[in-house]
MARDREN-255141 format. One line per field, with one value per residue (C-alpha): residue in one letter; x, y, z. Coordinates in Angstrom, 2 decimals, padded with zeros to 5 digits. Example, Ala and Ser with C-alpha at 12.3 -4.5 7.8 and 13.67 -1.06 7.14 Angstrom:
<nodes>
aa: c(a:s)
c1: c(012.30:013.67)
c2: c(-004.50:-001.06)
c3: c(007.80:007.14)
</nodes>
This chain:
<nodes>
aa: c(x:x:x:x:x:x:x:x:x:x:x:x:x:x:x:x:x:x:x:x:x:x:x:x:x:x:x:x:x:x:x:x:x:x:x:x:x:x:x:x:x:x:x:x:x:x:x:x:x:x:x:x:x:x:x:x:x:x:x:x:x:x:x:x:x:x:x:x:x:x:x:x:x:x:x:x:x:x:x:x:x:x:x:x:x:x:x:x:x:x:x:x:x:x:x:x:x:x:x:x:x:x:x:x:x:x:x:x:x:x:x:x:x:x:x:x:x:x:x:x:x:x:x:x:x:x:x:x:x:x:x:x:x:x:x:x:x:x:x:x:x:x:x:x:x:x:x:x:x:x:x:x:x:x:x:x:x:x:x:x:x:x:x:x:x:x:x:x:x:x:x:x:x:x:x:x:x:x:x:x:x:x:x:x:x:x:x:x:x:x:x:x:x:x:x:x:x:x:x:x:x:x:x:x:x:x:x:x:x:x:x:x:x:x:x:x:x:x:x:x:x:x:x:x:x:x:x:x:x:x:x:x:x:x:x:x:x:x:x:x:x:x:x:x:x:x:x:x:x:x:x:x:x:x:x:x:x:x:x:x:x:x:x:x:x:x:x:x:x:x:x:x:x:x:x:x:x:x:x:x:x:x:x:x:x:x:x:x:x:x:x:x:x:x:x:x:x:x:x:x:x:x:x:x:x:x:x:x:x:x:x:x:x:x:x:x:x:x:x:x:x:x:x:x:x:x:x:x:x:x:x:x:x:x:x:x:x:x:x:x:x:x:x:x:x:x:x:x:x:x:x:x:x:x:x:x:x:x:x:x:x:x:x:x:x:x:x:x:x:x:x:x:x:x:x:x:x:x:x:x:x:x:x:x:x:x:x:x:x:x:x)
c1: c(016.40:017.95:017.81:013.93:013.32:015.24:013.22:010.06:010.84:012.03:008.83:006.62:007.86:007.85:003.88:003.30:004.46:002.68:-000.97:-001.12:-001.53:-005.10:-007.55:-005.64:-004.53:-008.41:-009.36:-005.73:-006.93:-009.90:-008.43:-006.50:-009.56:-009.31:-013.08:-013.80:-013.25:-009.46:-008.92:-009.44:-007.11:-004.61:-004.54:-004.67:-001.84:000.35:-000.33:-000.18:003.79:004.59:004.81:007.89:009.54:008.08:009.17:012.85:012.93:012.31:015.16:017.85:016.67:017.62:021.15:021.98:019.91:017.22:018.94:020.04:016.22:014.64:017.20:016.31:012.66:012.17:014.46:012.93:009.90:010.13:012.11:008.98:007.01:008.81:007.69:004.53:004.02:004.67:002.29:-000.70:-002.75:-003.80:-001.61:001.35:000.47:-000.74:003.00:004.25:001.82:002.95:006.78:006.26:004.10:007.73:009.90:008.02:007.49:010.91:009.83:007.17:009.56:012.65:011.37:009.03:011.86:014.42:011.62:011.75:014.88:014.85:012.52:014.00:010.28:006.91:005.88:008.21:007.94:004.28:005.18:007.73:004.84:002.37:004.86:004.96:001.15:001.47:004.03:002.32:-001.07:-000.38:001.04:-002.01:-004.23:-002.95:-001.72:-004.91:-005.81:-002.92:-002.63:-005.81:-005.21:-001.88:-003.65:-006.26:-003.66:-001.04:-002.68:-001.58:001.90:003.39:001.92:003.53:006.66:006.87:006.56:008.48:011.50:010.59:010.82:014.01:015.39:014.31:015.41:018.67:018.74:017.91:020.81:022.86:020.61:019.31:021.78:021.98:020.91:021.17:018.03:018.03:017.42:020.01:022.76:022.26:022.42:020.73:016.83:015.09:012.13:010.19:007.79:007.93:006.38:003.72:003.81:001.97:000.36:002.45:-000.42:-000.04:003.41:003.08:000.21:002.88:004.87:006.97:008.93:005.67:002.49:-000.25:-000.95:-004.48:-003.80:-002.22:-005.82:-006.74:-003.65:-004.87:-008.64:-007.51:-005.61:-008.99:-011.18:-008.67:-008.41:-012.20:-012.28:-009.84:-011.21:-014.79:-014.55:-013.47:-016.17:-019.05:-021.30:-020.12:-016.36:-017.18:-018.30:-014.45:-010.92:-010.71:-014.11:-012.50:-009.40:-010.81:-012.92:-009.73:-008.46:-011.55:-010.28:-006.15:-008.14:-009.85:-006.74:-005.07:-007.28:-006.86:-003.32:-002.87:-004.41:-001.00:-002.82:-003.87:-000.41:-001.01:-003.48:-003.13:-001.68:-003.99:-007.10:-006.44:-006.00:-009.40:-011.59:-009.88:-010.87:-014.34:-015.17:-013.90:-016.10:-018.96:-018.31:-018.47:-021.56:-023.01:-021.58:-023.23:-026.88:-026.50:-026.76:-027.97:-024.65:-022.71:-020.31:-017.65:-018.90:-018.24:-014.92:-013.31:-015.05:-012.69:-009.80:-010.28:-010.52:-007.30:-005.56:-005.88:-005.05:-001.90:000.47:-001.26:-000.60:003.04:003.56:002.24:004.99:007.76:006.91:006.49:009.65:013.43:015.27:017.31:014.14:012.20:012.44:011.08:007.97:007.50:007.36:005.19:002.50:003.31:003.24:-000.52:-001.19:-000.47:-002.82:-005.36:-005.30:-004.95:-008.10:-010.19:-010.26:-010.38:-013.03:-014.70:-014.50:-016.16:-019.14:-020.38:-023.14:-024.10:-023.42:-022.09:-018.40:-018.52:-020.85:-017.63:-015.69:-017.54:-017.95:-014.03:-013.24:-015.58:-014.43:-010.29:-012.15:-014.00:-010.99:-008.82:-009.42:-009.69:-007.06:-003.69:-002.01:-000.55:000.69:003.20:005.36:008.45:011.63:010.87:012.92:016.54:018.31)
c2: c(044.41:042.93:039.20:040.16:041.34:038.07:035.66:037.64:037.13:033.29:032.52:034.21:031.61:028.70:029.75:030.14:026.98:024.78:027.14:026.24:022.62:023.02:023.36:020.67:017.76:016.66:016.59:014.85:012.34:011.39:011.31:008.27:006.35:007.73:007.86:011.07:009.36:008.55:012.00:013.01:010.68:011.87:015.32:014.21:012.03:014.97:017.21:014.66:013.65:017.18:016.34:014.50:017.34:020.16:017.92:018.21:021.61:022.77:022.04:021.90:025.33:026.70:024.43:025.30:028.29:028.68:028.61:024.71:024.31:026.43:025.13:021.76:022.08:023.60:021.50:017.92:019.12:019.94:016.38:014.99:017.11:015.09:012.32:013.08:013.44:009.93:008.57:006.04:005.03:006.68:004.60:005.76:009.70:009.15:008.37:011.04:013.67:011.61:012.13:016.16:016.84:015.73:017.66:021.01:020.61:022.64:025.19:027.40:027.16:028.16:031.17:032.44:032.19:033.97:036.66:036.66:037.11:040.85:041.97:044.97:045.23:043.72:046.31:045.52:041.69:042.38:043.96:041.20:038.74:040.55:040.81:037.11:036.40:039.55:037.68:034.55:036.15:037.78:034.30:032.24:035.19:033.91:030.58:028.59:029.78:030.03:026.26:025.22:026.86:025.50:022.06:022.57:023.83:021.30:018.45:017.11:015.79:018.77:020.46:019.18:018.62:022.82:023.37:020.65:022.69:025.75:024.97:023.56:026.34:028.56:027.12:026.22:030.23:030.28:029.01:031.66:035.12:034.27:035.44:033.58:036.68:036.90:038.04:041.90:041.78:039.42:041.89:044.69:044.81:042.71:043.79:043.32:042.01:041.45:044.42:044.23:042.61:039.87:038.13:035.36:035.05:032.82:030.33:027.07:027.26:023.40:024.87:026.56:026.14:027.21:029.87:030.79:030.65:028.64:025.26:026.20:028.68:026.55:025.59:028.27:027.48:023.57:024.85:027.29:024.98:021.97:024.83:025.50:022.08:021.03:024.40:023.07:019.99:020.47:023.24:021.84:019.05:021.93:022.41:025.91:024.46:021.35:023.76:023.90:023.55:027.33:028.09:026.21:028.19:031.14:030.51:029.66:033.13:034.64:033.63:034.87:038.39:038.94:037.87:040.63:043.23:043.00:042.58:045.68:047.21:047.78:049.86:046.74:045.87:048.88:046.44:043.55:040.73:038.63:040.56:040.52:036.65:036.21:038.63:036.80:033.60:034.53:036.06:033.17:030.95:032.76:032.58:028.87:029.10:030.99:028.67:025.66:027.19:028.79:032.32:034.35:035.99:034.59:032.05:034.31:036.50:034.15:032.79:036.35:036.75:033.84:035.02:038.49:036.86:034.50:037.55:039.06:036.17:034.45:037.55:038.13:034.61:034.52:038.02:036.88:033.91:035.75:038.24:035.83:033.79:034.13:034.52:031.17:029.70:030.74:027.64:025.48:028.16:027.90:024.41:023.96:026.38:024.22:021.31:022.12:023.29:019.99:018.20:020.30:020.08:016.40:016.12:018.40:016.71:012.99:014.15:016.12:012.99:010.51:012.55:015.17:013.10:013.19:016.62:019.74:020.40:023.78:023.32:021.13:023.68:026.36:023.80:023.43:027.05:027.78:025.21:026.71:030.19:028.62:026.92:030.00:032.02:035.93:038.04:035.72:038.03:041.64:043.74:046.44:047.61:046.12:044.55:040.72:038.16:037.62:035.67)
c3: c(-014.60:-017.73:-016.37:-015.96:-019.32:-020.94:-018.60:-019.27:-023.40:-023.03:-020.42:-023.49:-025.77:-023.92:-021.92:-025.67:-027.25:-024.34:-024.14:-027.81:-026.71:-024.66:-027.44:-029.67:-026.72:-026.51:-030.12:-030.79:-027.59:-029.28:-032.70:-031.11:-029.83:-026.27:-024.18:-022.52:-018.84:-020.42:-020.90:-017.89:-016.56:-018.92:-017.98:-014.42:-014.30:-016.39:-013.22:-011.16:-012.27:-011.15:-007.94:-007.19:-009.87:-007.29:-004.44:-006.11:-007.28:-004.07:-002.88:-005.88:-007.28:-003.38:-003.91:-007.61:-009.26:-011.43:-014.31:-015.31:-014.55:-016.79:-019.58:-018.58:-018.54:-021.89:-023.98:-022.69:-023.13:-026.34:-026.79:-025.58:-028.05:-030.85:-029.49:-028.99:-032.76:-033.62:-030.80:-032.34:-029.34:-026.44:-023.80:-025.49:-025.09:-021.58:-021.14:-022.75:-020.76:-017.58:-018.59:-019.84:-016.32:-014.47:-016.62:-016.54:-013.09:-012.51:-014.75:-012.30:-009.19:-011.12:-012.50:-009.47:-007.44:-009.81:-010.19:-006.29:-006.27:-008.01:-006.00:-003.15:-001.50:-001.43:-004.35:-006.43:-006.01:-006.50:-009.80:-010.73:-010.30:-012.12:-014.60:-015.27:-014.92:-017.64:-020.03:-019.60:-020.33:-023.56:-024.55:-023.81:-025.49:-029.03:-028.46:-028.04:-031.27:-033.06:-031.89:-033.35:-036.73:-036.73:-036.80:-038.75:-041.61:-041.13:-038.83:-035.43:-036.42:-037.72:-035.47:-032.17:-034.01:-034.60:-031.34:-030.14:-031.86:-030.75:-026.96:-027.90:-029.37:-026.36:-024.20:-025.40:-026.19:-022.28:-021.05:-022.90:-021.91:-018.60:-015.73:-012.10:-009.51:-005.98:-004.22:-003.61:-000.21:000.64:-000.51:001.42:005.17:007.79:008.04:011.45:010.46:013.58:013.01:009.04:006.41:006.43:010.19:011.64:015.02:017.61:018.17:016.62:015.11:014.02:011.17:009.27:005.89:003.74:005.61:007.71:005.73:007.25:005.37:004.79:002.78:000.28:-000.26:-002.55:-004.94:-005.16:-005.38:-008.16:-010.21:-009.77:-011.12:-014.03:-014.79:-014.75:-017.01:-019.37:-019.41:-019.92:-022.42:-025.50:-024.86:-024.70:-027.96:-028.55:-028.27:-030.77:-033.68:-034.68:-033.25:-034.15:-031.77:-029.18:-029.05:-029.17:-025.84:-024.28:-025.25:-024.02:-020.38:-021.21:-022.25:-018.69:-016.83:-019.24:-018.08:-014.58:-014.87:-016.55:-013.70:-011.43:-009.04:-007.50:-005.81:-003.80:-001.40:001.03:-001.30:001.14:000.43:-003.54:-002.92:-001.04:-003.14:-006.46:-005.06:-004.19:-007.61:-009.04:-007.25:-008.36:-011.98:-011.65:-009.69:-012.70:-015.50:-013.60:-013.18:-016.17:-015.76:-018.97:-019.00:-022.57:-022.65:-023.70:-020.88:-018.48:-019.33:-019.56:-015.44:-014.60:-016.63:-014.68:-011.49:-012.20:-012.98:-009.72:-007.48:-009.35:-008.61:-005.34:-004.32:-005.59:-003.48:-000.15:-000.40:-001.27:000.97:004.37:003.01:003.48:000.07:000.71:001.25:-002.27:-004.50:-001.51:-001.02:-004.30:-004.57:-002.35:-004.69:-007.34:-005.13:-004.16:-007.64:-009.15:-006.87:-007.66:-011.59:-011.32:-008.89:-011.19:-014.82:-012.99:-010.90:-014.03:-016.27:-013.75:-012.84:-015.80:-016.74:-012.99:-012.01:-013.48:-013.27:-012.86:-009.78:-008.59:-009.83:-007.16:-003.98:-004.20:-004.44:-001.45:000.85:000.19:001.36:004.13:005.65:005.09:008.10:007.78:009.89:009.99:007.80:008.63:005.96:005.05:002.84:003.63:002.10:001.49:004.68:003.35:006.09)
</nodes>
C-alpha cells in the first residue's frame, strides 16, 4: 500500500494546484475582455481537447503504465501554467485551456487504473476509489479559496505562475515516489469468474463496452460531468459569487465539504456499487431541480447537497468498472469514463453560456441528469463480493 499512499499525497497536490483555478479562470477571463458566451466556450473546448488524450491513454496506459503519464501530465501542465501568466487577450488563453484539457487528459485514467490495480476485491477497490475521491476532496475543500486569496494578494500573474511551479515540482517528484504495480488479481491464480462479480445478461452483446458495461450507462458519467460544468460555470457569475473572489471560492468549497462527508462514510461500499451510482445520480438531479425553482433552502445549503451527492457516485462509478473489467483492460475502461466525462463538461458550460438568459442552467442541469437515469435501465447489474476480472 505504499505506492497508494505516495499517489494519494502527489494526486493531493496536483487536484490542489488545478481546483485553485475555478473561482479565479472566470474573473481572469473577463479581466481580458472575454463575454460571458466566450467563456463558456473556453471551458468547453478545455474538456472538449480531452478527448483524443482519453482516446490515447486508453490504450498506452494498458501498453506502458501509469506512471510516464502521471509525470507527463503534471509537469506540462504546469509548463502551460507559465504560460498562461503572460496571456493578454482572451484568444490566446482559450489556447492555452485547449492545450492543458489534452495534457491532463492522461492524468484521471493513469491513476484510476493504477488505483485499480491494488485492489484484491471489489471492497477494497471500492475503498481505493473512495480513497481518491477522498484525497481529491480535501484538496478542492481549500483550494478554491486559497486560489482566490492567492489572487487577490498577489494578482493573476503571480498567481498562475506559483502554481505553475508547483505542478512542476510534483510531478517531477512523481516520477521518483510513484512505483509501476501489477494488478492484485492478476498475480495470484486463475479466478473462474462466471458466477462472480458484476455480470451482464447475454441479450444484446453488441450494447456493451469497456470490458462489459452497457454503453448507457456511461450516460450518468457524461450527465455528471454537464451538471458539474454548468455548476462551475454559472456560479461565479451568481450575485452571491460576484460579492468577492474570496465569496466565490468559498461556495466552491461548500460543494468539496458535502462530497467530504459522504466520503467519510465507508460503510457505504458495503452496497451495490450500481445502486450507490443510481441513488447518487438521482439526488443529484434533485438538487438542481431545487437550485432552478429556487427552493428556500440556502445557497450554501444547496451546493454542499450536490457535493454530498457527487461524493457518493464518483467512487461508486469507478468501482462498478473496475469491477466488470479485466485488469489488462483498466486504462481503456477508464478512458472511456473520462472519455464520456469530457463530453459532458464541454456540452454543459457551451450549452449554459448560450441559453441563461433564456432558461435556467440548473433546470438544464436536472433534465440531463434525468434523462442518463431514464435511459439506464434498472436490473443489468448483479453483485457480489468478488475479486475484480484479471485475465
Amino acid at each position: 500500500m505504499k505506492t497508494a499512499i505516495w499517489l494519494y499525497l502527489f494526486m493531493f497536490v496536483a487536484f490542489f494546484d488545478l481546483h485553485a483555478q475555478y473561482p479565479i479562470l472566470t474573473p481572469f477571463a473577463i479581466s481580458l475582455g472575454a463575454a460571458p458566451t466566450f467563456i463558456g466556450w473556453m471551458m468547453g473546448m478545455y474538456s472538449l481537447t480531452h478527448l483524443p488524450g482519453n482516446l490515447l491513454a486508453g490504450y498506452w496506459v494498458d501498453r506502458y503504465g501509469s506512471k510516464l503519464f502521471i509525470t507527463l501530465s503534471l509537469m506540462l501542465a504546469g509548463v502551460l501554467l507559465l504560460y498562461q501568466s503572460k496571456v493578454g487577450d482572451p484568444w490566446h488563453l482559450l489556447l492555452i485551456r485547449s492545450i492543458s484539457g489534452f495534457v491532463l487528459a492522461f492524468l484521471s485514467p493513469a491513476c484510476l487504473a493504477m488505483l485499480a490495480k491494488l485492489g484484491s476485491s471489489r471492497v477494497q477497490q471500492g475503498k481505493l476509489m473512495a480513497g481518491n475521491g477522498l484525497v481529491h476532496t480535501l484538496a478542492s475543500v481549500i483550494s478554491p479559496a486559497a486560489g482566490a486569496l492567492l489572487v487577490a494578494k498577489v494578482g493573476f500573474t503571480t498567481a498562475f505562475t506559483v502554481l505553475g511551479w508547483a505542478l512542476i515540482v510534483i510531478g517531477a517528484c512523481s516520477y521518483f515516489f510513484i512505483r509501476e504495480t501489477k494488478s492484485a488479481a492478476a498475480a495470484g491464480s486463475a479466478l473462474d469468474h462466471s458466477h462472480h462479480g458484476l455480470t451482464l445478461p447475454a441479450a444484446n452483446p453488441d450494447m456493451r463496452a469497456g470490458g462489459g458495461i452497457p454503453w448507457l450507462f456511461y450516460g450518468i458519467p457524461l450527465g455528471l460531468a454537464c451538471s458539474q460544468g454548468i455548476l462551475f460555470f454559472e456560479l461565479p457569475l451568481m450575485k452571491a459569487s460576484q460579492q468577492s473572489l474570496l465569496t466565490s471560492g468559498l461556495l466552491f468549497s461548500m460543494v468539496s465539504l458535502g462530497a467530504l462527508c459522504t466520503l467519510s462514510m465507508m460503510f457505504l461500499h458495503k452496497y451495490s456499487p450500481f445502486i450507490r451510482t443510481t441513488f447518487g445520480a438521482l439526488a443529484l438531479a434533485i438538487a438542481f431541480f431545487g437550485l432552478a425553482v429556487g427552493w428556500p433552502a440556502p445557497l450554501a445549503f444547496s451546493l454542499f447537497l450536490i457535493g454530498m451527492a457527487k461524493g457518493v457516485v464518483f467512487p461508486a462509478m469507478a468501482t462498478l468498472l473496475a469491477s466488470v473489467s479485466s485488469a489488462s483492460r483498466y486504462g481503456r475502461v477508464f478512458s472511456f469514463l473520462a472519455i464520456s466525462s469530457s463530453i459532458g463538461a464541454f456540452i454543459g458550460p457551451v450549452v449554459a453560456g448560450q441559453l441563461r438568459h433564456t432558461v435556467s442552467p440548473y433546470f438544464i442541469a436536472f433534465l440531463i441528469m434525468m434523462l442518463a437515469l431514464t435511459l439506464l435501465a434498472p436490473g443489468k447489474f448483479r453483485t457480489a463480493d468478488a475479486p475484480p476480472v484479471a485475465e
